[in-house]
C-alpha positions in Angstrom: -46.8 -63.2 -102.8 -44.9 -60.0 -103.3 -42.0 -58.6 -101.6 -41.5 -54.7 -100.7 -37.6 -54.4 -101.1 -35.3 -51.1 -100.4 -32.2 -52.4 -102.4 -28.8 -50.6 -100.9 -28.2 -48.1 -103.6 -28.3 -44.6 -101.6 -29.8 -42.7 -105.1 -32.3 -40.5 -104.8 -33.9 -42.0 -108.3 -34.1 -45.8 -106.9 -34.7 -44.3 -102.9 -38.1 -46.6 -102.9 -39.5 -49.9 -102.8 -39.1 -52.4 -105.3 -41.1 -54.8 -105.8 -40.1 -58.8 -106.8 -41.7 -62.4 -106.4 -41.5 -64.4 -103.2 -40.8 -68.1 -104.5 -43.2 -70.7 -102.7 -40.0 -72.5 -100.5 -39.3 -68.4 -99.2 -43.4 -67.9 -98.7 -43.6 -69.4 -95.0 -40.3 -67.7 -93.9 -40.5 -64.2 -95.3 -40.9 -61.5 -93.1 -41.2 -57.9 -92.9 -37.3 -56.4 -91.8 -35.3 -59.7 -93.1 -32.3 -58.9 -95.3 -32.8 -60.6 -98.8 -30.4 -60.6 -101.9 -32.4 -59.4 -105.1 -31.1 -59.0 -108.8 -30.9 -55.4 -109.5 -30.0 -54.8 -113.0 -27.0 -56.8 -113.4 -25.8 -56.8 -110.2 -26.7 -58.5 -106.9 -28.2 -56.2 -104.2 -28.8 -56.3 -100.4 -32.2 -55.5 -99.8 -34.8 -54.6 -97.0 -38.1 -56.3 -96.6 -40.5 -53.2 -95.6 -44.0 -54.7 -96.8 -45.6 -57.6 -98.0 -48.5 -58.3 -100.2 -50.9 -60.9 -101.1 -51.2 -62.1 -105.0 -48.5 -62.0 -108.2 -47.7 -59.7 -110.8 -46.1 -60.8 -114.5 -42.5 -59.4 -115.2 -41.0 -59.8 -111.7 -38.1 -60.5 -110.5 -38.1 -63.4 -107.9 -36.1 -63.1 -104.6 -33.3 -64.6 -104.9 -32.0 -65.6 -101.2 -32.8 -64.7 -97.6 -29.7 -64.0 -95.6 -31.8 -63.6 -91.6 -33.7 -66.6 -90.4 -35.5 -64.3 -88.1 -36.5 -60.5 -89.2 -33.2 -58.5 -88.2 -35.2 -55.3 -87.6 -38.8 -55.0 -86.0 -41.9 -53.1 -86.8 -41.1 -50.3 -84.9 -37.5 -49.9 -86.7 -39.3 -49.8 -89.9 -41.1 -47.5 -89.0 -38.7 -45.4 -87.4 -36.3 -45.7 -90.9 -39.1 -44.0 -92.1 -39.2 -40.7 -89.1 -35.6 -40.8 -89.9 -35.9 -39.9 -93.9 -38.3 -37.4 -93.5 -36.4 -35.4 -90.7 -33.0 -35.8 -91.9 -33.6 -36.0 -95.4 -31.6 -39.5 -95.8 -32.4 -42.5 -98.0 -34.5 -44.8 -96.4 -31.8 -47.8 -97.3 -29.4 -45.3 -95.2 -31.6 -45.2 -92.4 -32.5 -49.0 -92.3 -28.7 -50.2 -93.2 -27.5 -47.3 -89.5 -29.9 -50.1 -87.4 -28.0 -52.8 -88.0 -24.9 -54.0 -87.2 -21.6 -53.6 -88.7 -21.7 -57.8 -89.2 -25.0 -58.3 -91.1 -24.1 -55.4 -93.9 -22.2 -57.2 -96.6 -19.5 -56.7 -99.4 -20.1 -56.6 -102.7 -17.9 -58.9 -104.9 -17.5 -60.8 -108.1 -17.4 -64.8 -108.8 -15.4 -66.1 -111.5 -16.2 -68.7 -113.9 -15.4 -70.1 -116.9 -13.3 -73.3 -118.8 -10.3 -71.6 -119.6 -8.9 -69.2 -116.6 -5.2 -67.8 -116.2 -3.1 -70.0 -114.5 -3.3 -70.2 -110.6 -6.9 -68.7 -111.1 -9.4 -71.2 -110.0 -13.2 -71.3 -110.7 -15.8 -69.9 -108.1 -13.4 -68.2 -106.4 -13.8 -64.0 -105.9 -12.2 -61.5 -107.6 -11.1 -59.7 -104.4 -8.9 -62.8 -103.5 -6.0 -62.0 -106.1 -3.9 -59.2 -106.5 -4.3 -56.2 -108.0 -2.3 -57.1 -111.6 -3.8 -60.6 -111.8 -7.0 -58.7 -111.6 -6.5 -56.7 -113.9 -5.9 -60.0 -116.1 -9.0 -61.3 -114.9 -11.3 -57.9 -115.7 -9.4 -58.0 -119.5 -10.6 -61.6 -119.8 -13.6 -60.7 -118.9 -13.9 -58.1 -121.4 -13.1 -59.9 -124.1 -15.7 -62.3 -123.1 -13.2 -65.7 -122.6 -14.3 -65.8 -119.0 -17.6 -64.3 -116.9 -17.6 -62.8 -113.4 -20.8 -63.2 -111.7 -21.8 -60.5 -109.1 -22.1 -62.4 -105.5 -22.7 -60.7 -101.6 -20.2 -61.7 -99.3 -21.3 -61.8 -95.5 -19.4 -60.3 -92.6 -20.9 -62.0 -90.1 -19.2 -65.0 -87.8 -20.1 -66.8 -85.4 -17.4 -67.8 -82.7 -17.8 -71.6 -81.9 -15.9 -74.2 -79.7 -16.1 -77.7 -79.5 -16.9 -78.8 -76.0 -15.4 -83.2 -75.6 -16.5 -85.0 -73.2 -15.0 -88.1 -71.7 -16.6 -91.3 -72.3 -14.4 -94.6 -72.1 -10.4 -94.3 -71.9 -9.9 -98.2 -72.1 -10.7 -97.9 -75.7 -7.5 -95.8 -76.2 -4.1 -97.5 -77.6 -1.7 -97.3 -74.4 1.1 -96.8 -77.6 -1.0 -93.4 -78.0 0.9 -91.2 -75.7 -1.0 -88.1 -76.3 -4.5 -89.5 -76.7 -3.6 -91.5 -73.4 -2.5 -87.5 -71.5 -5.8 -86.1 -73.3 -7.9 -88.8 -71.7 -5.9 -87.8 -68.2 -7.3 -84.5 -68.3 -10.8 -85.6 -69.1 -10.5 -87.9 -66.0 -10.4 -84.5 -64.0 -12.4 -82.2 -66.0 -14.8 -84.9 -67.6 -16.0 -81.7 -70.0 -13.3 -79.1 -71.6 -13.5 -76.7 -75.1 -10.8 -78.2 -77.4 -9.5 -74.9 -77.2 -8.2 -75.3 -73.9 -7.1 -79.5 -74.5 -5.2 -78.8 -77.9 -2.8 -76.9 -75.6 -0.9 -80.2 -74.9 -0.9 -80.5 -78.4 -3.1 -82.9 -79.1 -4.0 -82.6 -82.8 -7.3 -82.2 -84.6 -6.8 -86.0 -86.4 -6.2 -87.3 -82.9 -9.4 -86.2 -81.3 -11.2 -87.6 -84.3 -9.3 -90.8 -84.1 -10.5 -90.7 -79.8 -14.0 -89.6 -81.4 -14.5 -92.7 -83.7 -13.2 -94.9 -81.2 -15.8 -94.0 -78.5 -13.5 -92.7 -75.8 -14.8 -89.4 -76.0 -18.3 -87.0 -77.2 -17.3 -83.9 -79.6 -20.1 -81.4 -79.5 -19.8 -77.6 -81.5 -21.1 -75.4 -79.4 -21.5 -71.5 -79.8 -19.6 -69.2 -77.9 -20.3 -65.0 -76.8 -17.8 -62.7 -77.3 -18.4 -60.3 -74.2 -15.6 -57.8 -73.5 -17.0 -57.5 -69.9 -17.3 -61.2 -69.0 -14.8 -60.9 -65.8 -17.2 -58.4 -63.9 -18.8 -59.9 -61.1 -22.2 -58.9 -60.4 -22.4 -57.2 -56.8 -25.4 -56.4 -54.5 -24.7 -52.5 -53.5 -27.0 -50.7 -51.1 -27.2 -47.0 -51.7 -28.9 -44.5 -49.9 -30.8 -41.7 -51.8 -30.6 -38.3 -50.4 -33.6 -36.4 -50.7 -33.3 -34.6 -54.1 -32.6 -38.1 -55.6 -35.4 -39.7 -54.1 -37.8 -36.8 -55.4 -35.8 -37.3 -59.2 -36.6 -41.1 -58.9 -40.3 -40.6 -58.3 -40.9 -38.4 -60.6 -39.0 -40.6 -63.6 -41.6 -43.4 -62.1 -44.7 -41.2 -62.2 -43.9 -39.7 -65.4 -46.6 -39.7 -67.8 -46.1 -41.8 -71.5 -43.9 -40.2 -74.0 -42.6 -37.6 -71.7 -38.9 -36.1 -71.8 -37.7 -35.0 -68.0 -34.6 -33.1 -68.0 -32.5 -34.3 -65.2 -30.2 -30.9 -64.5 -27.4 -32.0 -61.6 -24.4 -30.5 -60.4 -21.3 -32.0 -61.0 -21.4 -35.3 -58.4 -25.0 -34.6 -57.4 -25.4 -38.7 -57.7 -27.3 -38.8 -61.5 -25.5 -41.9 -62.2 -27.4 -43.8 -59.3 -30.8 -42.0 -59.9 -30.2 -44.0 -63.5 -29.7 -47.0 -61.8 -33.2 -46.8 -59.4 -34.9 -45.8 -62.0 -33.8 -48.3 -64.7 -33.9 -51.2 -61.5 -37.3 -50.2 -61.5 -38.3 -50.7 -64.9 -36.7 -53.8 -64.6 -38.6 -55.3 -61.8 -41.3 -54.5 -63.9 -40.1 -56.9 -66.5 -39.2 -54.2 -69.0 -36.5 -53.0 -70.5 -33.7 -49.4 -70.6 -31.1 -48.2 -72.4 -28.7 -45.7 -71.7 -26.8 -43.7 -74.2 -23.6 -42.2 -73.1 -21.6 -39.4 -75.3 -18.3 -40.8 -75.4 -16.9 -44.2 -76.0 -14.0 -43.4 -73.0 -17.2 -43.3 -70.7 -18.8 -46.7 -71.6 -16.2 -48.8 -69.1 -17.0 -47.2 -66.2 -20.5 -46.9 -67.0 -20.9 -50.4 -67.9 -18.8 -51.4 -65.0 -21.6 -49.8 -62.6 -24.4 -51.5 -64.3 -22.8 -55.0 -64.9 -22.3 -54.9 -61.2 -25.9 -54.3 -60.4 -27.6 -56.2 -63.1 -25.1 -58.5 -64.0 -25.6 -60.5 -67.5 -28.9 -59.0 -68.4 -26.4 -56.0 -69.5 -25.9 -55.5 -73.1 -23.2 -53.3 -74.6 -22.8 -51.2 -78.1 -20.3 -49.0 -79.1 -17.2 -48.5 -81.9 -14.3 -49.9 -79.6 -15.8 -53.2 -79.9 -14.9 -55.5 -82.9 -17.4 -56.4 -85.0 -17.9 -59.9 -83.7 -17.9 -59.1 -80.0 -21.1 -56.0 -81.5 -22.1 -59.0 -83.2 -22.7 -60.9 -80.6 -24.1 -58.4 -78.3 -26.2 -57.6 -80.8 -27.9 -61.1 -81.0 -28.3 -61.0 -77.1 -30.5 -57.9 -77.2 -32.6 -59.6 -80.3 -33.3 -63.3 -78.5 -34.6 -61.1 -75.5 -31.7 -62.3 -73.5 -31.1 -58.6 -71.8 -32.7 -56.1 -69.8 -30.4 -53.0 -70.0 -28.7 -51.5 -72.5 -25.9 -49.4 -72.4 -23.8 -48.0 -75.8 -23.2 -44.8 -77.6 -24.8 -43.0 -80.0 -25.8 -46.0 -82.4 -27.4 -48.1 -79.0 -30.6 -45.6 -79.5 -30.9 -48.0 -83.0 -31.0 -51.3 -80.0 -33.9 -53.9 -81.3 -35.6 -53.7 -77.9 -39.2 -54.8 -77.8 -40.4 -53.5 -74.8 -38.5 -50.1 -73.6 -39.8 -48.5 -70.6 -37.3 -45.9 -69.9 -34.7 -44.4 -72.3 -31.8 -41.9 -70.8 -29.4 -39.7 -72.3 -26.3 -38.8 -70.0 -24.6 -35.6 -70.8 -27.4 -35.1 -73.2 -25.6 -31.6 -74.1 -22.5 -33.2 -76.0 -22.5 -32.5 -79.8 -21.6 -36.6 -79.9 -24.9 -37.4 -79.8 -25.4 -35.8 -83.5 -24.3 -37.8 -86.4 -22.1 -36.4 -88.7 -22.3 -38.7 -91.2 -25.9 -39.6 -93.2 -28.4 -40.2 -92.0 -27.4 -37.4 -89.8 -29.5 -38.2 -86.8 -29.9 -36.8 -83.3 -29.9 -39.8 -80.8 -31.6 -37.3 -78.3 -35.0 -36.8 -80.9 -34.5 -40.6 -81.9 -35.3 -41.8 -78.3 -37.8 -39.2 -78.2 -39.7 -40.6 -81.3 -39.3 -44.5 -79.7 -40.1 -43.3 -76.1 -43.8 -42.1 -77.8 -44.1 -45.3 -79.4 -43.8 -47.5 -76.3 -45.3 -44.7 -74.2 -41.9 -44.8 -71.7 -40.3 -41.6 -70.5 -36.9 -39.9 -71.7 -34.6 -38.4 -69.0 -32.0 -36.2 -70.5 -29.0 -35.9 -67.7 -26.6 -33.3 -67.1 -24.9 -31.1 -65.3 -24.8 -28.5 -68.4 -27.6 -28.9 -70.3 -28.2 -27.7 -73.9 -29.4 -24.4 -74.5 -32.5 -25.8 -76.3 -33.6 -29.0 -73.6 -33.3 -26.1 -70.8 -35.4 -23.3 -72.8 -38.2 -26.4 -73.3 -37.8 -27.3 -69.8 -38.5 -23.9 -68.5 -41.8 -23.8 -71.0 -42.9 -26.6 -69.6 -42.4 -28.8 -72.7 -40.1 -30.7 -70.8 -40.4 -31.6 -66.9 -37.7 -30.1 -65.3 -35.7 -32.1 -62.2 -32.7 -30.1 -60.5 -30.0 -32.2 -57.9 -28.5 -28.4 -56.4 -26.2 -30.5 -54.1 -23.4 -32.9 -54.6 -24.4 -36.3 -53.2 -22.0 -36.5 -49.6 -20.0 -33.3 -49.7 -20.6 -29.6 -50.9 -19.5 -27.9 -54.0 -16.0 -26.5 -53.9 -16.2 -22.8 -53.3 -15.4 -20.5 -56.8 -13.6 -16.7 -56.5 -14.9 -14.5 -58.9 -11.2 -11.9 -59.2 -11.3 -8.0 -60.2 -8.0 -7.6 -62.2 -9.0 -3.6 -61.7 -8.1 -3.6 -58.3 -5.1 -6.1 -59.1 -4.0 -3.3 -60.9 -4.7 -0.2 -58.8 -2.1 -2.5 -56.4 0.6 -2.7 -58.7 -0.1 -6.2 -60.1 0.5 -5.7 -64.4 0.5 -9.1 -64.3 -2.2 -11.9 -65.8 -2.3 -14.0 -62.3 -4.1 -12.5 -59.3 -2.6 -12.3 -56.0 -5.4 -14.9 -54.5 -4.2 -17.1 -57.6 -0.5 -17.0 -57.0 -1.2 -17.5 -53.1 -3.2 -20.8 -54.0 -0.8 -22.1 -56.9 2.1 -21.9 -54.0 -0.2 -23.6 -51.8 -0.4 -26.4 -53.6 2.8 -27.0 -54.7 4.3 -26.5 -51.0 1.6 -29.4 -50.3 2.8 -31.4 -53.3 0.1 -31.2 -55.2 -0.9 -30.3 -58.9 -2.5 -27.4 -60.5 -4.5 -27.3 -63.2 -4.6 -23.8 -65.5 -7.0 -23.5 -68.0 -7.1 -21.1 -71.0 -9.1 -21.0 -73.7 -8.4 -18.3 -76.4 -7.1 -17.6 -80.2 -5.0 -14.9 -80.8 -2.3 -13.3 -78.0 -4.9 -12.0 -75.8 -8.2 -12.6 -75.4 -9.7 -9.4 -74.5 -8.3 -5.5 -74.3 -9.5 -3.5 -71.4 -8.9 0.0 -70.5 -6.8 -0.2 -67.1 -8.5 3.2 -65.9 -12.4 2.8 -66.2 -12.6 -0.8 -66.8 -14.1 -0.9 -70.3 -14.0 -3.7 -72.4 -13.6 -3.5 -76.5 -16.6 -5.8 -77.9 -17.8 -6.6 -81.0 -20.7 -4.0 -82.0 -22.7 -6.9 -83.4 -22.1 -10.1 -80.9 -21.4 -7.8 -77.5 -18.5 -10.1 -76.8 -15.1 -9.3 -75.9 -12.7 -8.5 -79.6 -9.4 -11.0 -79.4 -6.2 -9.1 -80.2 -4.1 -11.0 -82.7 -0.5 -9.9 -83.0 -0.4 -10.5 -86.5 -1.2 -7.4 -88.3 -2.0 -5.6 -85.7 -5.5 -6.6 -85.2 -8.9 -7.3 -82.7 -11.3 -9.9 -84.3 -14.4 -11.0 -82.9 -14.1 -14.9 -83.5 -18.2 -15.1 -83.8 -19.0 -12.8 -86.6 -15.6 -12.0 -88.1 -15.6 -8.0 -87.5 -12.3 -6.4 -87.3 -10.7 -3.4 -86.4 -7.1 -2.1 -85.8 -5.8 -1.7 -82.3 -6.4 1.5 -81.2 -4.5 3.8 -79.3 -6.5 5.1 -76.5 -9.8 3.9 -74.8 -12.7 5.1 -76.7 -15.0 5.6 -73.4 -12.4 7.4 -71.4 -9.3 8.3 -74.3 -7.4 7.0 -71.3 -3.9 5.4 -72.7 -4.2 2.6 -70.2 -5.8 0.8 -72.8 -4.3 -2.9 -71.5 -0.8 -2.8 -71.3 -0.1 -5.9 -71.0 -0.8 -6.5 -74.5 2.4 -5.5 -76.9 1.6 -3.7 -79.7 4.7 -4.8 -82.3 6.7 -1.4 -82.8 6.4 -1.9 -87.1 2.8 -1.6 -86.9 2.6 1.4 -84.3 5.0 3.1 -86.9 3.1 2.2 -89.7 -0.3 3.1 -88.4 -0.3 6.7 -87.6 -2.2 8.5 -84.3 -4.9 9.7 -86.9 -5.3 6.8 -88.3 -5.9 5.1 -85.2 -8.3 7.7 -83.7 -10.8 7.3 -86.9 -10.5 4.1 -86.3 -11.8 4.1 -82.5 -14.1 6.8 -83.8 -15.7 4.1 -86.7 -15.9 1.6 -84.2 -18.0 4.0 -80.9 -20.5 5.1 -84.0 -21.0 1.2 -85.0 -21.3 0.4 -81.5 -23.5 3.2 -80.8 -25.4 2.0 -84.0 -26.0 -1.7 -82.9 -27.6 -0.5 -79.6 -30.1 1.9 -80.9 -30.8 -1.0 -83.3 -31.4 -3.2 -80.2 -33.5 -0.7 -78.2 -35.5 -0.3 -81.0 -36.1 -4.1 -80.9 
């Protein structure tokens, strides 16, 4: 039999399978997806099962260990690592490696052996374990050819265990045995407790073997799960859809196979419970969801709403986990021992057999892309497994991307809108004209309404929030007479004035000009005078200057938007 093997070496000479011998002891247990170690060269490799063949071929290499029992990624992965090279333009091994776990990717080290080492350097021991000058000895040695360092993978993974004793007879313990004889008293009330919890009255590890081999008690190694989210109790909550929900619900359950829906919904429209009727749904069905969220500071809450309503069948992946507790949940998902899950970006990679809904919340945030290869987008990853198992995508949010709404008003994508927040109405927004603020006296940047509200709150106690967004000292000039803007002639948005130099800069397309001195629309002087033009500059840039200046930038204006009628 022949094994298939992407080896981990992200070059774009060696980015294909290699082949190598399956020895007969492997030929029963091999499968496509298990993680093998192969001899590359002279080095030891991890490696990636992607195919298998029947018959032998002289000159291979044979495989020289499998490191999964069980095949670590499924058919459909493979096949996905495969989507994912051709789109992104990755390595495959990158592809394969960003499905798995943190835990089952290894280290690359060296063994050392030999007769004659340095002294307090011990055979079979890795070269990573000593410091930096003793390996320095070590690699000299080596060179010289006294000693030989063999290249070895080192595992990440662990596997949290416990020992669980059980009480069995106390009259076979020595009453001269104080703490054996307390240990026993425990048992006598709790006839079953983890030796994590009984070595607290310092009963040592010799001593429960001593009460082991005397019969007084059972020792049994048992394996524990790490679960970050083990204290939240699973509560039974009745919600009652409002009508626009109830239509979003329906139409995630009568969507057709493979289709995306975009789910657009005000801020507090209720998307987070049209998840969780949808997803109970797909559940009852005996199938299985995930949900990606954007950021990691969302996964609590989220998870907290889920855990309550489906309790342990609620898996969770994201980077503020360690690796075991990942590890772990990881292994969950794989023995079929969840329903839901809910992670961040990397949870799209989840090794769910049998997906029947897949949603992105906040499907606009940039988080979803990877920035790193293979530089993936979890929202066309989910779109590419949703076709495979035939399930439907929901892409949530209150803001969607520019391109999910342009396909959604195509018809590409089904489009769902929540226009009312769920239990209340949307708080009322006033849309200011500074002109008039002016033509009242008010030079300043706050509004009357605005300073009338801001006192409002803070005679009531309460706290304002101001947002500004801008670079530079302001971010717009207007003329104070006819209410013209200065804009870029290329991007039609509004040129930022920078004090420095002088200067307005459109932040898009990087044109510049100087400040001028008078409105080009109106050659009103009111040209925002709020803005302070440093008195060096208006010295050193004369009225001329500035007036050819203005006049450069009408004509390029005037330019740009015949070029734009014309189009």
């Amino acid at each position: 039999m022949i094994a298939h093997v992407h080896v981990d070496a992200p070059v774009i000479t060696i980015d294909r399978p290699f082949d190598y011998e399956v020895p007969v002891q492997f030929e029963s247990l091999i499968e496509p997806g298990m993680r093998v170690s192969v001899p590359f060269g002279t080095r030891r490799l991890l490696g990636i099962v992607t195919g298998l063949s029947e018959g032998t071929r002289d000159g291979l290499k044979p495989l020289e260990a499998l490191l999964d029992e069980e095949s670590s990624l499924t058919d459909e992965l493979l096949d996905l690592s495969t989507h994912v090279k051709q789109t992104t333009l990755c390595f495959r091994s990158s592809a394969l490696l960003a499905m798995l776990p943190a835990a089952l990717k290894v280290s690359y080290d060296k063994e050392i052996k030999g007769e004659v080492l340095p002294e307090g350097v011990r055979a079979g021991t890795h070269l990573s374990e000593y410091p930096k000058d003793v390996q320095s000895v070590i690699l000299d040695l080596a060179k010289k050819g006294e000693l030989s360092l063999s290249p070895v993978l080192k595992e990440k993974r662990t596997v949290k265990t416990d020992l669980v004793i059980e009480r069995l007879d106390a009259s076979v313990v020595p009453a001269r045995a104080k703490k054996q004889q307390e240990a026993m008293r425990l048992l006598e009330d709790v006839p079953r407790m983890y030796w994590s919890s009984l070595r607290q009255i310092g009963l040592s590890r010799a001593q429960l073997q001593k009460l082991e081999a005397l019969g007084a008690v059972r020792v049994t190694e048992v394996e524990l799960n790490r679960d970050p989210y083990a204290l939240i109790e699973q509560v039974t909550e009745t919600v009652e859809l409002n009508d626009s929900q109830t239509v979003a619900v329906r139409a995630i359950r009568e969507a057709e196979a493979g289709e995306t829906l975009l789910l657009h919904g005000v801020t507090g429209s209720g998307k987070t419970e049209v998840y969780l009727e949808a997803i109970g749904q797909v559940v009852d069905e005996g199938r299985q969801a995930i949900l990606l969220v954007p950021e990691i500071s969302l996964t609590p809450m989220m998870v907290k709403r889920f855990k309550r309503r489906f309790g342990d069948r609620v898996a969770v992946l994201h980077s503020a986990l360690s690796q075991g507790e990942k590890y772990d949940e990881w292994r969950k998902i794989k023995r079929r021992e969840v329903d839901v899950v809910v992670g961040a970006r990397s949870a799209v990679f989840a090794p769910l057999e049998n997906i029947g809904l897949i949603i992105l919340d906040e499907e606009h945030e940039t988080t979803y892309k990877q920035e790193e290869n293979p530089r993936y987008h979890a929202r066309d990853v989910a779109i590419w497994r949703a076709r495979y198992h035939g399930c439907p995508v929901v892409l949530g949010s209150a803001t969607p991307s520019l391109e999910s709404y342009a396909r959604a008003q195509r018809g590409v994508y089904r489009y769902l809108h929540l226009k009312e927040r769920y239990g209340g109405k949307m708080p009322p927004v006033h849309i200011i004209d500074m002109r008039r603020e002016l033509a009242r006296g008010n030079t300043t940047m706050f509004s009357e309404d605005l300073f009338v509200a801001i006192n409002d709150r803070i005679a009531k106690k309460e706290q304002c929030v101001i947002l500004l967004n801008r670079r530079g000292f302001t971010t717009f000039v207007m003329c104070r007479d006819c209410g013209e803007g200065l804009t870029c002639p290329h991007c039609a948005v509004n040129l930022t004035y920078h004090q420095h130099g002088d200067r307005l800069k459109c932040h898009y397309c990087g044109y510049e000009m100087g400040m001028p001195s008078k409105c080009p629309s109106c050659d009103s002087k009111k040209l925002n005078s709020s803005v302070p033009v440093p008195r060096k500059s208006r010295r050193s840039c004369s009225t001329a200057s500035r007036t050819r200046e203005s006049s450069e930038w009408t004509k390029t204006r005037r330019h740009a938007k015949g070029r734009m009628n014309n189009c």
